[in-house]
SEMIGU-308046 format. One record per residue (C-alpha): z, y, x. Coordinates in steps of 0.02 Angstrom, whole numbers, plus 50000, padded with zeros to 5 digits. Each point is the difference from the previous one (the first is absolute). Layout:
[node [Z; Y; X]],
...
//
This chain:
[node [49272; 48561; 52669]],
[node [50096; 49895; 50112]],
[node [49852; 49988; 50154]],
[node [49999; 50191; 49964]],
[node [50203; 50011; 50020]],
[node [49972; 49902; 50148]],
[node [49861; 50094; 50103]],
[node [50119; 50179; 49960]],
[node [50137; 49913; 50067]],
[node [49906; 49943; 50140]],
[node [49927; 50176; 50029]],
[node [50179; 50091; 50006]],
[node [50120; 49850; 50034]],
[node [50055; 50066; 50198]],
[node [50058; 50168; 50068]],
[node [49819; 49991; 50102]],
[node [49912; 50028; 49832]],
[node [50087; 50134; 49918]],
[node [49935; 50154; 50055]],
[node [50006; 50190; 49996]],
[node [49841; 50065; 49931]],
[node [49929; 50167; 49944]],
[node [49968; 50060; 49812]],
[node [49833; 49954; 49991]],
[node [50072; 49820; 49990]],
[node [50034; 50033; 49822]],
[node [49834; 50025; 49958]],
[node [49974; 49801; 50017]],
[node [50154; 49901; 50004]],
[node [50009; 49780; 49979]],
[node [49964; 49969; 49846]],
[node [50180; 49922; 49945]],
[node [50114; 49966; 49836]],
[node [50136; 50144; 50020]],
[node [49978; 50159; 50141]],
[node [50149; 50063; 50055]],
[node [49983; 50181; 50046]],
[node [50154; 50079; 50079]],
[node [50040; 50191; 50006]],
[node [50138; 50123; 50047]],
[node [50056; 50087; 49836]],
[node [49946; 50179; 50019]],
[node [49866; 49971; 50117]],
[node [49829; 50095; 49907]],
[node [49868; 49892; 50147]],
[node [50078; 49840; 49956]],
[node [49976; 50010; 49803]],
[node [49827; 50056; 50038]],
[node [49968; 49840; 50104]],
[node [50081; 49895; 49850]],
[node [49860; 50097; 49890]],
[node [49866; 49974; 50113]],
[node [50047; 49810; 50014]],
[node [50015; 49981; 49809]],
[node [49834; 50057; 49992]],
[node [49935; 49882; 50114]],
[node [50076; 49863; 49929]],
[node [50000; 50037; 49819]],
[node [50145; 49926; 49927]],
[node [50017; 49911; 49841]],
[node [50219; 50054; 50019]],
[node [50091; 50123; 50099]],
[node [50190; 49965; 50032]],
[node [50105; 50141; 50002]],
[node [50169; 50008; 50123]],
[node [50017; 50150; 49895]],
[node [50001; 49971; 49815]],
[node [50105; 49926; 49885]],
[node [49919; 49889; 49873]],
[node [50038; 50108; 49876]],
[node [49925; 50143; 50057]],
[node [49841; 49913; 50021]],
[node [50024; 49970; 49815]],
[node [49976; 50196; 50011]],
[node [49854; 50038; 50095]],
[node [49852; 50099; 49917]],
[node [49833; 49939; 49981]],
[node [49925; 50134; 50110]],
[node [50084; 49987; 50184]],
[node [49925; 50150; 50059]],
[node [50111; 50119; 49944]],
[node [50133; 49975; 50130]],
[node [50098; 50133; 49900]],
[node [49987; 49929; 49843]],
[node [50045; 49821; 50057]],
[node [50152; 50067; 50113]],
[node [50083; 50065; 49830]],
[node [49944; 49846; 49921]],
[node [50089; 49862; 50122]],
[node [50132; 50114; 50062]],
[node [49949; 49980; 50176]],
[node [50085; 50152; 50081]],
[node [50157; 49985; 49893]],
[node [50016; 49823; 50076]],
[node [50003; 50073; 50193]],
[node [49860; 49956; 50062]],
[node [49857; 50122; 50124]],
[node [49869; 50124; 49892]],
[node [49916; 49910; 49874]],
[node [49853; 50081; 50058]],
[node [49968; 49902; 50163]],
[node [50025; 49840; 49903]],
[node [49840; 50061; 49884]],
[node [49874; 49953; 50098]],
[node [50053; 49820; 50003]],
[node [50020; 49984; 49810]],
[node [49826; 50108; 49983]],
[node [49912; 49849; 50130]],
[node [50076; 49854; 49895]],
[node [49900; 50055; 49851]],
[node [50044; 49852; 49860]],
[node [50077; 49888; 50133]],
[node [50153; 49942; 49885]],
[node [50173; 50094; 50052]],
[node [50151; 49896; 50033]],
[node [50169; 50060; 50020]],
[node [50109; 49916; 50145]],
[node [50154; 50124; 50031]],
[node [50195; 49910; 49964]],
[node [50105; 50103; 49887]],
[node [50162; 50070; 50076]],
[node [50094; 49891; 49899]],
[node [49930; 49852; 50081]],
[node [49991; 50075; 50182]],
[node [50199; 50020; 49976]],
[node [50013; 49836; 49969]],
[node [49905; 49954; 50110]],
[node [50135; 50103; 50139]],
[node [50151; 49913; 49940]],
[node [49928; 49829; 49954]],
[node [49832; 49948; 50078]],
[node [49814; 49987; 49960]],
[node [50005; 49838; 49925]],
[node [50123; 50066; 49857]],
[node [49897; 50113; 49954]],
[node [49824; 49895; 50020]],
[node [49961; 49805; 50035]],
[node [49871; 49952; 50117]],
[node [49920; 50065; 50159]],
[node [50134; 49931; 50121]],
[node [50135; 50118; 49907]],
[node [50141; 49874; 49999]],
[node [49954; 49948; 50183]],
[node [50105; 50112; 50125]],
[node [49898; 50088; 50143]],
[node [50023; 49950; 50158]],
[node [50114; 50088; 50119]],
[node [49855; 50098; 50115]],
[node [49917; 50049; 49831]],
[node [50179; 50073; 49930]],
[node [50048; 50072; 50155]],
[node [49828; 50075; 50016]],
[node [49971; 50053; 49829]],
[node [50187; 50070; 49989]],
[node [49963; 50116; 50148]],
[node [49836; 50082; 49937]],
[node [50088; 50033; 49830]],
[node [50131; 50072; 50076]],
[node [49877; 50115; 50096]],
[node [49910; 50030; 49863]],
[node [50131; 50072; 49906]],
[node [50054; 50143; 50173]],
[node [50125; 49889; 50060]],
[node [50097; 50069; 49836]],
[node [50054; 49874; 49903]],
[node [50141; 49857; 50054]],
[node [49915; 49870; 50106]],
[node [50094; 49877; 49901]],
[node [49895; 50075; 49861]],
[node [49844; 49922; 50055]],
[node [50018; 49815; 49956]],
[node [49990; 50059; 49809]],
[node [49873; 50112; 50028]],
[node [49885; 49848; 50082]],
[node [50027; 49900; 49850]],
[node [49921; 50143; 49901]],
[node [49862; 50023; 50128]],
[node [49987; 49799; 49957]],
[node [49989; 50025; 49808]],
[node [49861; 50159; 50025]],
[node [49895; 49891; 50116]],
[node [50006; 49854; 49847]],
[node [49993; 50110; 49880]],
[node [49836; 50050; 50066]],
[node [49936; 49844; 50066]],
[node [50019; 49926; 49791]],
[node [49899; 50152; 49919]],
[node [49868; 49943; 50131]],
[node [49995; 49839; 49972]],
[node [50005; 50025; 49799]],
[node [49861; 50142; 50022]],
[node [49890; 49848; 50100]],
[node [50046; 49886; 49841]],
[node [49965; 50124; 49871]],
[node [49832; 50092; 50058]],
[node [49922; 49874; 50120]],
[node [50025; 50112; 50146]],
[node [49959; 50070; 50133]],
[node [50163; 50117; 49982]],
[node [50080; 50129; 50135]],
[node [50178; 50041; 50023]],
[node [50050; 50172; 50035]],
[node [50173; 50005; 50088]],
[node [50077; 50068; 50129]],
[node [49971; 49936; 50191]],
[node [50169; 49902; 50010]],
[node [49975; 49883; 49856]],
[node [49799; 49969; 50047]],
[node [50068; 49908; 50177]],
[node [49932; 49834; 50006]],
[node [50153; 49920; 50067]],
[node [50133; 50041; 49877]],
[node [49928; 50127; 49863]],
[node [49881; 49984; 49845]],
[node [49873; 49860; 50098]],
[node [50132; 49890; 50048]],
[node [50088; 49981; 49817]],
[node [49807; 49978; 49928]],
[node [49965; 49863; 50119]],
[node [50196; 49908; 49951]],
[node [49935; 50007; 49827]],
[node [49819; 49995; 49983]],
[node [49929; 49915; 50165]],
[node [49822; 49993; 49939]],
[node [49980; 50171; 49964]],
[node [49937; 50109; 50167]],
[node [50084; 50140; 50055]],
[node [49941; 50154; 50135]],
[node [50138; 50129; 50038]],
[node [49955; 50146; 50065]],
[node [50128; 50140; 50079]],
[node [49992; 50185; 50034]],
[node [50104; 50074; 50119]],
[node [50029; 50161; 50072]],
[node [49976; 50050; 50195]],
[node [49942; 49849; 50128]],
[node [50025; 49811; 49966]],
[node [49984; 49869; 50112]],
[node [50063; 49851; 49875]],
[node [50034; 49996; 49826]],
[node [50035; 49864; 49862]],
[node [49830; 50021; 49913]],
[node [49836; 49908; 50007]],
[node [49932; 50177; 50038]],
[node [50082; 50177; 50023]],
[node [49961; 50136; 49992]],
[node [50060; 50149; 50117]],
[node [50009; 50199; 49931]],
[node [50086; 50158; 50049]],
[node [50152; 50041; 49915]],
[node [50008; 50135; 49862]],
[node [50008; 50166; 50070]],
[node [50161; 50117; 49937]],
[node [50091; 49860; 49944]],
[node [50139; 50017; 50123]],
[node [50122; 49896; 50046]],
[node [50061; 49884; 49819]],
[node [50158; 49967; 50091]],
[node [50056; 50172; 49992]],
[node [50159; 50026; 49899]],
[node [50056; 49819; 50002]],
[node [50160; 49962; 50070]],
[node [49993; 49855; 50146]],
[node [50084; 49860; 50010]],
[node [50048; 49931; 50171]],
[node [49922; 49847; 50070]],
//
């Protein structure tokens, strides 16, 4: 494994190799311990990518940004019924995009093993008023970020959030970022430990960055395990913190999601 961990790292270690590439890509991806594969939330193209990639690679574990561990606990036998396992899980009460263009991921996974990586809102709150590491050891938790990466990471939160929420806000809302991106990072690791791997990781785009997100925590805490990330965004990209990206158009009718916030001025 460790020659392996080396050649990947080799493959995608400089901002030369990573790479925009076109969906076909999926169709015959390295062969690696944990795949990455990046999305925006209520983008229908993207989840079909992360289907036709699971199917490629077939998975012995699929990670979940999404679930709870409990409500994998929940999940029917028969995935195909994205109706039936909505009601199950409780997927739309929770907030998050139509079931339905989540289907055809589960239906490509076929027995891969289901693992549950989402952080109670317990845990994110205290992860707001009192850090990562109080919340969960390892991964560089305890270790602060350095001031680029805060200043950097502050700023797209707040953007992320319209501009609406106070700026001073955003430290505490990077520390939960920090405890999602672990949180994620240990299912994958455990899934490797527990099935043998290979195993995928379905998340969105901002916690599959190699620099700071889901591939960086993995390497802190399991070195000889390889990693690919691989982004989707929306419109043109010239650089972006994957190994490969992805580019797509945006969803059509969905408008501007800033509308109705407040802003907050810079």
């Amino acid at each position: 494994m460790m020659i392996r961990a080396a050649l990947i790292a080799l493959a995608f270690a400089t901002p030369a190799a990573a790479r925009e590439v076109g969906a076909e890509v999926l169709d015959s991806l390295p062969q690696v311990d944990i795949t990455v594969l990046g999305e925006v939330h209520d983008n229908p193209e993207h989840h079909a990518n992360q289907a036709r990639a699971i199917a490629a690679i077939e998975p012995a574990a699929v990670v979940f940004e999404m679930l709870l561990p409990e409500q994998v606990k929940r999940l029917p036998a028969d995935r195909r019924d994205a109706a039936a396992v909505d009601a199950a899980i409780g997927w739309t009460a929770r907030g998050w995009p139509d079931f339905a263009i989540y289907q055809p991921i589960f239906t490509a996974a076929g027995k891969a093993r289901i693992y549950g990586a989402d952080v109670p809102q317990a845990d994110l709150a205290r992860a707001v008023r009192k850090g990562a590491a109080s919340v969960m050891q390892g991964f560089g938790l305890a270790e602060p970020l350095d001031a680029e990466q805060q200043k950097q990471r502050e700023t797209e939160l707040w953007a992320a959030h319209c501009f609406a929420l106070p700026k001073g806000a955003m430290a505490g809302m990077v520390e939960a970022q920090r405890l999602r991106d672990a949180s994620l990072a240990r299912a994958a690791i455990r899934a490797v430990r527990e099935t043998g791997g290979p195993v995928v990781v379905i998340t969105g785009a901002e916690h599959a960055r190699r620099d700071w997100g889901v591939p960086a925590l993995i390497n802190i805490a399991a070195p000889a395990l390889t990693v690919l990330s691989v982004g989707q965004v929306e419109g043109a990209a010239e650089e972006e913190p994957f190994d490969l990206w992805i580019s797509t158009e945006g969803v059509r009718g969905r408008g501007d999601p800033c509308e109705g916030f407040g802003a907050t001025a810079g």
